[in-house]
Structure formats: structure tokens, C-alpha cells
TIDO-634752 format. One record per residue (C-alpha): x, y, z; residue number from 1; residue in one letter. Coordinates in pm, 1 decimal, decimal comma. Last residue first. Layout:
BEGIN
<rec X="X" Y="Y" Z="Z" k="NUM" r="A"/>
...
***
This chain:
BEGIN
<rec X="31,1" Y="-1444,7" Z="-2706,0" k="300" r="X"/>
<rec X="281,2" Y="-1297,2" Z="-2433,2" k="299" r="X"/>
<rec X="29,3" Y="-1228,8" Z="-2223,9" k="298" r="X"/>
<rec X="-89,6" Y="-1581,1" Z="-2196,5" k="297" r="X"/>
<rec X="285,3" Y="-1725,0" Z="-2144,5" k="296" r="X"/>
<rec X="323,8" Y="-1476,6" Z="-1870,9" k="295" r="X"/>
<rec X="-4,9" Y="-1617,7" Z="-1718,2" k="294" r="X"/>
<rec X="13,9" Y="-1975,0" Z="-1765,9" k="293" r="X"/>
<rec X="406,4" Y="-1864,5" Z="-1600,5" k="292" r="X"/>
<rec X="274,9" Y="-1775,0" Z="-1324,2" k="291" r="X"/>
<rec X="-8,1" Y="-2004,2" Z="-1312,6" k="290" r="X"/>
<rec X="281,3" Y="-2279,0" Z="-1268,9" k="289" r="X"/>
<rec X="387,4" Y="-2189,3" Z="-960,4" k="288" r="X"/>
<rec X="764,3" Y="-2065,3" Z="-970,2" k="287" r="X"/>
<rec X="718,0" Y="-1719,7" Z="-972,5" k="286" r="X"/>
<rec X="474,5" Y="-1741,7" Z="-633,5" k="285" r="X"/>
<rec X="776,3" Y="-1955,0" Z="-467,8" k="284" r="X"/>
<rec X="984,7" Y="-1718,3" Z="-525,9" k="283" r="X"/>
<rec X="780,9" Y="-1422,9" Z="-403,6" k="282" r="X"/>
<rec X="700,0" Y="-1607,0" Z="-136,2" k="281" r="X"/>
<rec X="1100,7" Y="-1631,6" Z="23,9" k="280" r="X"/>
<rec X="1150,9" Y="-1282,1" Z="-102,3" k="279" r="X"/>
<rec X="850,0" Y="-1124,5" Z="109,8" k="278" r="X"/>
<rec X="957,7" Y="-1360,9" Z="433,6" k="277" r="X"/>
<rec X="1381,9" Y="-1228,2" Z="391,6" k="276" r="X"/>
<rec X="1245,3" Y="-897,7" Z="361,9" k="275" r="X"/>
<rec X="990,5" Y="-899,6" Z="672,8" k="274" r="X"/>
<rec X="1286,7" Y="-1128,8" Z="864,7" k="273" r="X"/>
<rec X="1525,3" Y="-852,3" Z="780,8" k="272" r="X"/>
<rec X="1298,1" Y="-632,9" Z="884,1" k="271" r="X"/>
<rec X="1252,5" Y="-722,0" Z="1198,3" k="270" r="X"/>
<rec X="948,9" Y="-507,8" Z="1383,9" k="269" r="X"/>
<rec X="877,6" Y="-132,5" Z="1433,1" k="268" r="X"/>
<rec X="1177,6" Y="-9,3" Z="1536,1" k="267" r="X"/>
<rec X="1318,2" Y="130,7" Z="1165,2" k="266" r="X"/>
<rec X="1678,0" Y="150,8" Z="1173,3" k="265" r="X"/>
<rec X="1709,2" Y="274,8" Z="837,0" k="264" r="X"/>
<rec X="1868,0" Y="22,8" Z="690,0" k="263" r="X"/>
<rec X="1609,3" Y="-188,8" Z="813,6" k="262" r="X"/>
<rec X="1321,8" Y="28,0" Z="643,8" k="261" r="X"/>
<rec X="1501,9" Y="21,7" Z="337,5" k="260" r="X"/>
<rec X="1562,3" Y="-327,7" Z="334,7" k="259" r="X"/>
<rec X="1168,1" Y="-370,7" Z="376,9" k="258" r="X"/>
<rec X="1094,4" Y="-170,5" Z="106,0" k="257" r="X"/>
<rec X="1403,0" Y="-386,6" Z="-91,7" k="256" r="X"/>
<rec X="1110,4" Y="-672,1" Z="-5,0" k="255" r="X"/>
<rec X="817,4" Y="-469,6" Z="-66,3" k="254" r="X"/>
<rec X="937,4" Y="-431,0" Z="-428,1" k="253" r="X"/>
<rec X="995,4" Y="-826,8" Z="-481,1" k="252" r="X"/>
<rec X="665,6" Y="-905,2" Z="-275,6" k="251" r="X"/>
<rec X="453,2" Y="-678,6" Z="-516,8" k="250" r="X"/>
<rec X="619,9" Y="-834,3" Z="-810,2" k="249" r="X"/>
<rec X="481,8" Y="-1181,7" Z="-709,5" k="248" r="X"/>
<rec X="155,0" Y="-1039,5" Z="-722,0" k="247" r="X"/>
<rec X="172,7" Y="-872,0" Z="-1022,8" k="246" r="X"/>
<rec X="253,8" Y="-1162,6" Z="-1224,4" k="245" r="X"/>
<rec X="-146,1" Y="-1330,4" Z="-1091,8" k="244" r="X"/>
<rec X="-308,1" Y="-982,4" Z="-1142,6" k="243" r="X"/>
<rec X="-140,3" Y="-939,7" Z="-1496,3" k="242" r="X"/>
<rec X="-311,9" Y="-1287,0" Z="-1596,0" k="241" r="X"/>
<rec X="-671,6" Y="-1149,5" Z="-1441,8" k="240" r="X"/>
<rec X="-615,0" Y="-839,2" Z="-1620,3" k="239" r="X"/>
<rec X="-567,3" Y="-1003,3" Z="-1941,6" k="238" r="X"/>
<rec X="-859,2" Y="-1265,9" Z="-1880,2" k="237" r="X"/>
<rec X="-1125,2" Y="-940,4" Z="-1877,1" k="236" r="X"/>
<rec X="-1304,5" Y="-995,4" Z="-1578,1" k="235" r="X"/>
<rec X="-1665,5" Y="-1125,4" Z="-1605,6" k="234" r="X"/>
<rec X="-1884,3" Y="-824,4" Z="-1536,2" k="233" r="X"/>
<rec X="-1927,1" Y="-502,1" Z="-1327,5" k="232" r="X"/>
<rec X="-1584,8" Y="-609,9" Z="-1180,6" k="231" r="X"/>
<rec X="-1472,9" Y="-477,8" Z="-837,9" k="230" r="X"/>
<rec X="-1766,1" Y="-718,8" Z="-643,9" k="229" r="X"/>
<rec X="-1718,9" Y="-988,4" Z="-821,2" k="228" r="X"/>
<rec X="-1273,9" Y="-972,3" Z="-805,6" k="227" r="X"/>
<rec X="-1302,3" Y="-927,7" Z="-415,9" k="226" r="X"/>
<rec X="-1522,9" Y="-1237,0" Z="-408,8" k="225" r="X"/>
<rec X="-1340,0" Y="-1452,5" Z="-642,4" k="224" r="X"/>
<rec X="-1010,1" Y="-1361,2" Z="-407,2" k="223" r="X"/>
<rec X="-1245,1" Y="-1422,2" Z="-123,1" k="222" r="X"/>
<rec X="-1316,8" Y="-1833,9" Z="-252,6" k="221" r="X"/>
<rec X="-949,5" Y="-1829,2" Z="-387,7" k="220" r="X"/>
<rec X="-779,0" Y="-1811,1" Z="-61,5" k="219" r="X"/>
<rec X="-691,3" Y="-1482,9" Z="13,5" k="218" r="X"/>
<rec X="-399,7" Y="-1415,1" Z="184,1" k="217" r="X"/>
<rec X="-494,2" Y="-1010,4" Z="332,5" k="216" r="X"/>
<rec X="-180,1" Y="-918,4" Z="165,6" k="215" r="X"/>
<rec X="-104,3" Y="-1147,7" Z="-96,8" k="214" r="X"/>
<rec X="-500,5" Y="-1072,9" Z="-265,0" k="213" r="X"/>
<rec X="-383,1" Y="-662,0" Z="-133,6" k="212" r="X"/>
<rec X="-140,9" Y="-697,5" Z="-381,0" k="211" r="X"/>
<rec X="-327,9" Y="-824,2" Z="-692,3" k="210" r="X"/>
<rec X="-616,1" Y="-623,7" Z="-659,5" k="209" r="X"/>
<rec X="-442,3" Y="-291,2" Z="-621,9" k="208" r="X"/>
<rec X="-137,5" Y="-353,3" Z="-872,7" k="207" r="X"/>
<rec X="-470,8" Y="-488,4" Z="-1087,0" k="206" r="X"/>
<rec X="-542,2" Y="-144,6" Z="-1113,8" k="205" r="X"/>
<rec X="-217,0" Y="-57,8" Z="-1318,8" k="204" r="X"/>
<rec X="-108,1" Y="313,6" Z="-1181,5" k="203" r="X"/>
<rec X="-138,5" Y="648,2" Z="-1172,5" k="202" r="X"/>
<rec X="-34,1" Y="686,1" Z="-778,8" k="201" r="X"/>
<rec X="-35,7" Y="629,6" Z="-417,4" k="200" r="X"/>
<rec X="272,1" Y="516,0" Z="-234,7" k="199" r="X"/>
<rec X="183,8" Y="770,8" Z="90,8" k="198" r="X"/>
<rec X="-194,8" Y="742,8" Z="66,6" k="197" r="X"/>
<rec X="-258,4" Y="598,9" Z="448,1" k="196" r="X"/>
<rec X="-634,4" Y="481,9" Z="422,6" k="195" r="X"/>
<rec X="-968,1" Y="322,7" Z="278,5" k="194" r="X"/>
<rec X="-1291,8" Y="268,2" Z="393,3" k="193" r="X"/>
<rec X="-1432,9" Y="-49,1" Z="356,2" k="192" r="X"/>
<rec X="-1849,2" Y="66,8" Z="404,4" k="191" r="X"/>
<rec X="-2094,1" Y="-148,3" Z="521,7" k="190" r="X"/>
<rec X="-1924,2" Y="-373,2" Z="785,0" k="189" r="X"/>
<rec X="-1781,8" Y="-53,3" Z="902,4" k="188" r="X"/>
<rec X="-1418,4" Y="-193,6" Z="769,7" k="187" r="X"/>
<rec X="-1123,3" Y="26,2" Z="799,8" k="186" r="X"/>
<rec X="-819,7" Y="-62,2" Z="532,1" k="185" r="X"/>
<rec X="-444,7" Y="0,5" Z="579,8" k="184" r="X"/>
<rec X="-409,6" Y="-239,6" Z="802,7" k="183" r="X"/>
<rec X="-495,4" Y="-460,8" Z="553,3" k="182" r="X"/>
<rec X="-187,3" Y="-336,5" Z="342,9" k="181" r="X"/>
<rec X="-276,8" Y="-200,2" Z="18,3" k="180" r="X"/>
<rec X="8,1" Y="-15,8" Z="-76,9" k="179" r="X"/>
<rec X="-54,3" Y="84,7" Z="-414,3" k="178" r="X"/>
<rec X="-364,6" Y="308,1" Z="-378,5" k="177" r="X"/>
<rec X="-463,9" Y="356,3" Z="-684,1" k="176" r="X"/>
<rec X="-578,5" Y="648,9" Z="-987,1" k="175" r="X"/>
<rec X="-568,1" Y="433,7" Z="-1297,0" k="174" r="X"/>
<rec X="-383,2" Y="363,0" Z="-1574,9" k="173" r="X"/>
<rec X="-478,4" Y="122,7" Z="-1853,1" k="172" r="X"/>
<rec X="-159,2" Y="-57,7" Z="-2063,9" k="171" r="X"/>
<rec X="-62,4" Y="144,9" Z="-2371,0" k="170" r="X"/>
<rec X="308,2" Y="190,7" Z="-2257,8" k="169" r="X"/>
<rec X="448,6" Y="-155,4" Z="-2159,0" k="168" r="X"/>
<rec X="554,8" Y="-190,0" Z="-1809,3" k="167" r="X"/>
<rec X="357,8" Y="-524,1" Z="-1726,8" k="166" r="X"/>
<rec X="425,1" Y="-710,9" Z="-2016,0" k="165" r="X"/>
<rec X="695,5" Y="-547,5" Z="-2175,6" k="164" r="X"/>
<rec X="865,4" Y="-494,5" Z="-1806,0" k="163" r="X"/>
<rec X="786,2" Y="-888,7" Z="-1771,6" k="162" r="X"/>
<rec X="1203,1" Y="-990,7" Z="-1855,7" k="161" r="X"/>
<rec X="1277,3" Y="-761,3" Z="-1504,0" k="160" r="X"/>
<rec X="1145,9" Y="-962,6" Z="-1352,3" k="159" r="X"/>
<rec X="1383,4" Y="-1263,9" Z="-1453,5" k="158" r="X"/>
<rec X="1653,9" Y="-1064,8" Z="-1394,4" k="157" r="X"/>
<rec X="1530,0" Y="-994,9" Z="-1068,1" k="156" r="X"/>
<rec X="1464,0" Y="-1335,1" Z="-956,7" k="155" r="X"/>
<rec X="1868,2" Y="-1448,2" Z="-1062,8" k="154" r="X"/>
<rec X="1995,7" Y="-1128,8" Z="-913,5" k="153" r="X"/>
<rec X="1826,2" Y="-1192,4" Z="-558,2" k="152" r="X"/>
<rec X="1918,4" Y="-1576,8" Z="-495,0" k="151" r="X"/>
<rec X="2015,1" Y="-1486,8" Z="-170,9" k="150" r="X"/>
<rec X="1890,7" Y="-1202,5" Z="16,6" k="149" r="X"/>
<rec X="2030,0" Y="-882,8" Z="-73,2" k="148" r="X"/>
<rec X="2249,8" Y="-721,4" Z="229,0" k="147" r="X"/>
<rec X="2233,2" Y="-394,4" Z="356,0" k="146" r="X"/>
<rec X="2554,7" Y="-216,0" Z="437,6" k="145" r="X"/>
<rec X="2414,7" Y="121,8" Z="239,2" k="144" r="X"/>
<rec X="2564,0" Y="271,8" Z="-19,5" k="143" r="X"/>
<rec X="2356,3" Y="91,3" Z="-329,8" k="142" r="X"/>
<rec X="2001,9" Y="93,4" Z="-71,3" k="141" r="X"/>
<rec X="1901,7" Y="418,0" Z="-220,7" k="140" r="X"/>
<rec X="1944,8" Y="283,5" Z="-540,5" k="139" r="X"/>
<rec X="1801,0" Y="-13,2" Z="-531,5" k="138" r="X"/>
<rec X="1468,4" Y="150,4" Z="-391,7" k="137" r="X"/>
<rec X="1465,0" Y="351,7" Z="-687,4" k="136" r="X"/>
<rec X="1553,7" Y="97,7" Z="-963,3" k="135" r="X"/>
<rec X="1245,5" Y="-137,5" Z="-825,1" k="134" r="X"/>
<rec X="1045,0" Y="188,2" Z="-855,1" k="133" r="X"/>
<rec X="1137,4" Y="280,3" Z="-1180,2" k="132" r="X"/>
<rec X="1062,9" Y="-102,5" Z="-1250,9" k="131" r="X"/>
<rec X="696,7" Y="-82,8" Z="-1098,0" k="130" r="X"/>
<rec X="628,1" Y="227,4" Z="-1209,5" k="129" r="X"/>
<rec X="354,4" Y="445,7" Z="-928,9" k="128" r="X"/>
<rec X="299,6" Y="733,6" Z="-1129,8" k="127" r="X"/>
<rec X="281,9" Y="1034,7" Z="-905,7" k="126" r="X"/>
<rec X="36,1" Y="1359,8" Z="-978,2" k="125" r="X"/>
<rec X="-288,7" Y="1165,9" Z="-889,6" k="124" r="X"/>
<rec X="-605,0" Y="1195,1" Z="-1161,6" k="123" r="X"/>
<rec X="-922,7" Y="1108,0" Z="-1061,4" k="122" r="X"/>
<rec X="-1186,1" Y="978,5" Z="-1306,3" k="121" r="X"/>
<rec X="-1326,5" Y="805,2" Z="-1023,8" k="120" r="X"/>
<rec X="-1342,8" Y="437,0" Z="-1161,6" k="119" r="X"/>
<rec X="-989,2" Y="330,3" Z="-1004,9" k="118" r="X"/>
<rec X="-1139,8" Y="483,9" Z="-653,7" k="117" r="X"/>
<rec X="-1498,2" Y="332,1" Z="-667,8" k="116" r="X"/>
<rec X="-1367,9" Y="-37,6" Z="-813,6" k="115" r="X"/>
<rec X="-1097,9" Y="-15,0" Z="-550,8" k="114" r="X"/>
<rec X="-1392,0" Y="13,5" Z="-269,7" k="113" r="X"/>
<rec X="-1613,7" Y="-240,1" Z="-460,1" k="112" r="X"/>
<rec X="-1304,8" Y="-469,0" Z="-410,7" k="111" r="X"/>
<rec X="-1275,6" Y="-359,0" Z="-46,8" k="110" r="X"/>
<rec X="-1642,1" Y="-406,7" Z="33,8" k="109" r="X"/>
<rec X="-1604,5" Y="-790,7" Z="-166,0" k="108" r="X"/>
<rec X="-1314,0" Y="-932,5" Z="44,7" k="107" r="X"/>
<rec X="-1488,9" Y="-813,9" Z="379,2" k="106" r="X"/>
<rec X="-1831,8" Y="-964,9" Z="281,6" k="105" r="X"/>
<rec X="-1854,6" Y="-1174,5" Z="561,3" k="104" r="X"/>
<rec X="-1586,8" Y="-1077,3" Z="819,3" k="103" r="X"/>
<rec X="-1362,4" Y="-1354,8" Z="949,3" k="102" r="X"/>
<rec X="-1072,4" Y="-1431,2" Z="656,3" k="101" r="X"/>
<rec X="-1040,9" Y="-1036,3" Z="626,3" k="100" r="X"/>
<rec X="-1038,2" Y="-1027,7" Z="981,4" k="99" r="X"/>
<rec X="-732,5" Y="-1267,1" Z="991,7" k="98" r="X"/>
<rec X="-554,8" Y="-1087,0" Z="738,9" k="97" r="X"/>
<rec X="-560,1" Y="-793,6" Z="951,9" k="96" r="X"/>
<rec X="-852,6" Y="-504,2" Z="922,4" k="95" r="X"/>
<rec X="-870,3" Y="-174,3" Z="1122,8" k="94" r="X"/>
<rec X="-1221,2" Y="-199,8" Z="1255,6" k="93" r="X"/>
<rec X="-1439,0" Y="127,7" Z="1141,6" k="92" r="X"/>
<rec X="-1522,1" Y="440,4" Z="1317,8" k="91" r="X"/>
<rec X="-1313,8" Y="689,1" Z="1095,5" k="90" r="X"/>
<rec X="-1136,5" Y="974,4" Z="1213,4" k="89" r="X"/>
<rec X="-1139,5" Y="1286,0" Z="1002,9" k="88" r="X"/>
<rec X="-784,9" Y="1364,7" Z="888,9" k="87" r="X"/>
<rec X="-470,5" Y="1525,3" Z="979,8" k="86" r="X"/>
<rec X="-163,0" Y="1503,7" Z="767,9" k="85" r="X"/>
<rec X="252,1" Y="1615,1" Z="903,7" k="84" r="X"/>
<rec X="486,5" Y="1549,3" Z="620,3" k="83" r="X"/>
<rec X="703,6" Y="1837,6" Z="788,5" k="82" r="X"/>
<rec X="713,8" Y="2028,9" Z="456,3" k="81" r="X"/>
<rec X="409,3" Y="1898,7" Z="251,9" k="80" r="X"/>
<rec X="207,0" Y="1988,7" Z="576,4" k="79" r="X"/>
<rec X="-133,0" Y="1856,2" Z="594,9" k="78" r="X"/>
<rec X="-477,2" Y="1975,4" Z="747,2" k="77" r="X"/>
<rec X="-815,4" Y="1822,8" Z="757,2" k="76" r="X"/>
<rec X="-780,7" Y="1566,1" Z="509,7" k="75" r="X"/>
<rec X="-1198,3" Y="1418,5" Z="451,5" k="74" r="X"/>
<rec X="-1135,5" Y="994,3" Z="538,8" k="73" r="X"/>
<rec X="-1111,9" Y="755,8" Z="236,2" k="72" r="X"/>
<rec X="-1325,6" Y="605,8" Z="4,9" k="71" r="X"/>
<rec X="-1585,7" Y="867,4" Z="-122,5" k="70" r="X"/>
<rec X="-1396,4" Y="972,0" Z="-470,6" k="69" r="X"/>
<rec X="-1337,4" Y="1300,4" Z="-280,7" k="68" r="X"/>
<rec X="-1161,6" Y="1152,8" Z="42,4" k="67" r="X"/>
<rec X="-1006,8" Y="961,7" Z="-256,9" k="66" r="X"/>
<rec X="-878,1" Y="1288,6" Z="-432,6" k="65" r="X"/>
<rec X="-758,3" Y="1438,3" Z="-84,2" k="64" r="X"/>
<rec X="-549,5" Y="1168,5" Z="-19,7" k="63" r="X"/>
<rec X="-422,6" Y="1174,3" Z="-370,5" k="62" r="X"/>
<rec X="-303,5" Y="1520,8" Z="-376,8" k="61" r="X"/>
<rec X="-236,5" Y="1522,6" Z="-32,2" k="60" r="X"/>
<rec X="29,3" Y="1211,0" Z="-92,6" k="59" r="X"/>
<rec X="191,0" Y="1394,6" Z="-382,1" k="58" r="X"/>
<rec X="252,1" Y="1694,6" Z="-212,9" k="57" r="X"/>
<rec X="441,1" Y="1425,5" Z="11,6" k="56" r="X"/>
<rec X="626,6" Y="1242,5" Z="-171,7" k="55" r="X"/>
<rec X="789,9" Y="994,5" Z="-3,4" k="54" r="X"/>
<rec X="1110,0" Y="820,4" Z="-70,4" k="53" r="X"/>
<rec X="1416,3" Y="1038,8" Z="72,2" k="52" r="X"/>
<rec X="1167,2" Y="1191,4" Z="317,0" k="51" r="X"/>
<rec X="1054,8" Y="888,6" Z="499,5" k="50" r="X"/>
<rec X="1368,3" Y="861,1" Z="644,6" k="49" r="X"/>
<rec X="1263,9" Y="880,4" Z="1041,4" k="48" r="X"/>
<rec X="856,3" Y="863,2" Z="1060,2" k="47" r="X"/>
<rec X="634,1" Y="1100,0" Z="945,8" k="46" r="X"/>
<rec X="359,5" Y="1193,8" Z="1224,0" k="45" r="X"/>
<rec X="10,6" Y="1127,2" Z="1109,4" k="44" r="X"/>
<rec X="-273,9" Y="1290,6" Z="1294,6" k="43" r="X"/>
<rec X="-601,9" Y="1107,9" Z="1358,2" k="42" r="X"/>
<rec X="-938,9" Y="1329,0" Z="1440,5" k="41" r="X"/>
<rec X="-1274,7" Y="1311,3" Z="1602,5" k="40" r="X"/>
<rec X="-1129,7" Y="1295,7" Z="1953,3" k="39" r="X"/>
<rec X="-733,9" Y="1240,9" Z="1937,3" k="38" r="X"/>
<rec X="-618,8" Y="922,3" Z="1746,2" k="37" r="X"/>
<rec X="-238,9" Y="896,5" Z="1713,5" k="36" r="X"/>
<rec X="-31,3" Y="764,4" Z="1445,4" k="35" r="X"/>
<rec X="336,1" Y="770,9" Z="1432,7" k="34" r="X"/>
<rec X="527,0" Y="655,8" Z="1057,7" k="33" r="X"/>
<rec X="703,6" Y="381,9" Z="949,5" k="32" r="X"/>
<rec X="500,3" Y="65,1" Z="1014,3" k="31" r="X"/>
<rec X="184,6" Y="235,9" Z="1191,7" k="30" r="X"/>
<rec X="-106,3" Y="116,9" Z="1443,5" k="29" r="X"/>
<rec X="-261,6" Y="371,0" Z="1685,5" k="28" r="X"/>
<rec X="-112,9" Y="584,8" Z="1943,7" k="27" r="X"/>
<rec X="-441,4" Y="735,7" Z="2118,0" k="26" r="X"/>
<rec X="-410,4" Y="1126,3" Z="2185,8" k="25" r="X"/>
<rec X="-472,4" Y="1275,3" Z="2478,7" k="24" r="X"/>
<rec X="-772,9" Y="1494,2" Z="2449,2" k="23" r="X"/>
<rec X="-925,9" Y="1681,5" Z="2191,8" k="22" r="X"/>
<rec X="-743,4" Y="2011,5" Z="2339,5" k="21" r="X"/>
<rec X="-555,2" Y="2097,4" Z="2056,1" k="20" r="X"/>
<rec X="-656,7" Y="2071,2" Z="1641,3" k="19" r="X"/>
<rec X="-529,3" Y="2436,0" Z="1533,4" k="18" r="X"/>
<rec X="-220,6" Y="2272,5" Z="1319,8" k="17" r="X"/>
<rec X="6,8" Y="2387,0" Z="1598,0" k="16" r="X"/>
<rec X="-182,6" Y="2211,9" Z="1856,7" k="15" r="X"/>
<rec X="-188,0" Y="1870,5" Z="1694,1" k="14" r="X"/>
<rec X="181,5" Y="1873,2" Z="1645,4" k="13" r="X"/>
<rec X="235,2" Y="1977,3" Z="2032,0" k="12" r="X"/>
<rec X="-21,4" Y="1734,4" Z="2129,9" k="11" r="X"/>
<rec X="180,2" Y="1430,2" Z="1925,5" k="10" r="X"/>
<rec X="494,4" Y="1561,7" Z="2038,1" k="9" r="X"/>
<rec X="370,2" Y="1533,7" Z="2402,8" k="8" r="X"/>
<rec X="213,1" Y="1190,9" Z="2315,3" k="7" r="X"/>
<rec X="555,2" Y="1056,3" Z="2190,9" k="6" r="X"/>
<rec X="744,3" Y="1230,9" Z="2500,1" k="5" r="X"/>
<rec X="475,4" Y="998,6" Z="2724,2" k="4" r="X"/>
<rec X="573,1" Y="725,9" Z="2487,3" k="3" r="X"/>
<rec X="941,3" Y="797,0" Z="2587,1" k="2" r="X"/>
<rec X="1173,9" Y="856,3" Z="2292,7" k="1" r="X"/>
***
């Protein structure tokens, strides 16, 4: 499709939903899914596949929750059906790792963020499981001609051994995000605000802190940072060793992600390279010695 067909779509979709003549809309950023700025507002377009892994009643739930919770943008309109969401633009710079690295106080306005959302007493209708996950995203990749990477079964068994430690039943659940991406996050340079709440759900905080750390690559300075401003004290050393597992684990799910999104044809950059890239760290994250300090911690 033409990007003038794109914008025509994008007007079209905008004009249905009662949000037309704002202009021609702005294609912004966006992995799987179209994203256009018109005016005051940014519309969401589903991308191709999105369906056989997305929730979307789901999604509104949450993305309405957080608007709520004062971290994310007010939802203006979405469609469960089409998986078509409109929602108050936001003035902010849309973060990169980079940014993160260049912005005082970047690290510590997204940890107060997460410390706002997980805090908010909200309650999102998907659980975000690690290992159901994992068994998801195999699943729909089982008939497709999509090669593991090498070396796969050996790191997932030995995931799959920290489902007691990261899986087990009694551990804290909280409303989060779950795909922090730094693109994903809109920085005022008061305010991180917070968006895009497709793989939202009940889930472990430190998912959050642990996966936006790999995200953004935090050195250990603006991990500390992040960590100060979520924590109203000295963090509790069990989160802390769940952070450092769950931050491999977030590189083995966003790898079959990844395989997904090549399977699917997905444009928006090589994702065999993405996959191949998320495997390749989350190897050598398993095999540095605070991972297993930490296993061996929880396991006390």
C-alpha cells in the first residue's frame, strides 16, 4: 500500500469514529501496527495478524485503567472488533535507548511511572504468564516454516526449570504494562507518560522493571535510578533477584515475538535478525553469574 493510500485509510478510519477533518494525519512510529497523529489525537490501526494474539477488549480495559491511574493518554474511541483505538495526543519526546542514556532523570520518571500504575489498585482482565505465554507463541509458530535459532531447546528447558520461581502461585500481581519498549514511553521531562497497552496485564511488577532495564540498556547507574524512584524504600532483595531472571526471560518471549512477526511477513524491519539479536543476549544474560546468584537466592 501507497503511503498516500495509508493516509487515506487513516482519514477514512478517523472519520468513521467522528474524529475527521483534523488534518492529514502524521504516520508515527509502530512495530506491528499503523500510527498516525492528526491534530489533538493519535489513531492506532492494527496491523496484519494481530488478531490471533491480541486481545483487544483486553487492551481498552487496561488502556483505559492507566489513562485513569494518570500514566497514559484519556482513550477516545476503540473498536474491540476492528482493533481500531483513538487517544488524546501527548506532547512528549518518544524515547529510544539513546534518550534514555541523554535525559536527566529519564530512568527515574519511568520508574515513578510503573510505581503509579502497579500501585493503582487497578485490576486488568488478562494475566500476562510468562510460560502460558512462552506455550502460546510456540504454538502459533508449530505450523509455520519458521525456524528456532540454535541452541533453542537447551535455553528453554532450562527456563522452563524457574516456573517455581517465577510462576509460582503466591507471588504479587500487579496491573503492568509488559511491553515496555522505549518507544513505548513519552517523556515531558516532567511527566513519562506511558503508551500502546496491547500485552498489558495482571502481572509480576518486576516483568516491568526488569524489561524495560534490557530495553532502554541501562547501565547500572539508571537501573539504580529507575529502581529509587519506583521503590518508596530499599527494594526487597527477592524482587531485585526476580528482576535480574526476568530479564533474560523477556528476551526468550520477545524472541518467538519476533518469529511471529516474521512469519507473518511483518515490513517493519528483519526479524530474523530481531530474534536471532534477543536469543543471542538472552544467553549470554543466563550465563552471567548474577543469574544464577539470583536463582540460587530464590531457591533458598
Amino acid at each position: 500500500m501507497s503511503k498516500a493510500a495509508e493516509r487515506g485509510e487513516a482519514e477514512v478510519a478517523l472519520q468513521a469514529a467522528g474524529f475527521g477533518g483534523r488534518g492529514t494525519p502524521e504516520r508515527l512510529g509502530g512495530l506491528t501496527n499503523r500510527v498516525y497523529r492528526a491534530g489533538g489525537v493519535v489513531l492506532r490501526l492494527p496491523g496484519q495478524g494481530t488478531e490471533a494474539y491480541i486481545d483487544r477488549e483486553a487492551e481498552t480495559v487496561a488502556a483505559r485503567a492507566a489513562a485513569v491511574a494518570g500514566v497514559s493518554p484519556a482513550v477516545l474511541h476503540a473498536d474491540a472488533a476492528s482493533g481500531i483505538m483513538i487517544t488524546e495526543a501527548v506532547d512528549g519526546v518518544t524515547m529510544t535507548p539513546a534518550l534514555f542514556a541523554a535525559r536527566p532523570g529519564a530512568a527515574a520518571r519511568a520508574g515513578a511511572a510503573f510505581g503509579r500504575l502497579h500501585r493503582s489498585g487497578a485490576r486488568f482482565t488478562a494475566r500476562f504468564d510468562l510460560f502460558a505465554m512462552i506455550d502460546d507463541y510456540l504454538a502459533v509458530l508449530a505450523p509455520r516454516s519458521v525456524a528456532l535459532p540454535p541452541g533453542w531447546d537447551a535455553v528453554l528447558a532450562e527456563a522452563l526449570g524457574l516456573r517455581p520461581l517465577l510462576g509460582a502461585p503466591d507471588l504479587p500481581l500487579a496491573p503492568c504494562h509488559c511491553d515496555p519498549l522505549c518507544e513505548n514511553f513519552l517523556d515531558t521531562g516532567a511527566r513519562m507518560w506511558i503508551v500502546d497497552w496491547e500485552y498489558s496485564g495482571m502481572n509480576d511488577p518486576m516483568w516491568d522493571l526488569a524489561d524495560l532495564s534490557v530495553e532502554a540498556r541501562f547501565d547500572a547507574e539508571h537501573e539504580a535510578e529507575m529502581l529509587a524512584a519506583y521503590f518508596p524504600g530499599d527494594p526487597p532483595a527477592a524482587d531485585l533477584a526476580r528482576m535480574v531472571l526476568l530479564k533474560a526471560m523477556c528476551d526468550l518471549l520477545w524472541t518467538l515475538w519476533g518469529l511471529i512477526q516474521l512469519s507473518d511477513g511483518n515490513p517493519a524491519e528483519d526479524f530474523r535478525a530481531y530474534a536471532d539479536g534477543r536469543f543471542a543476549r538472552c544467553r549470554a544474560l543466563m550465563a552471567q553469574p548474577e543469574f544464577a546468584a539470583a536463582r540460587d537466592s530464590l531457591l533458598r
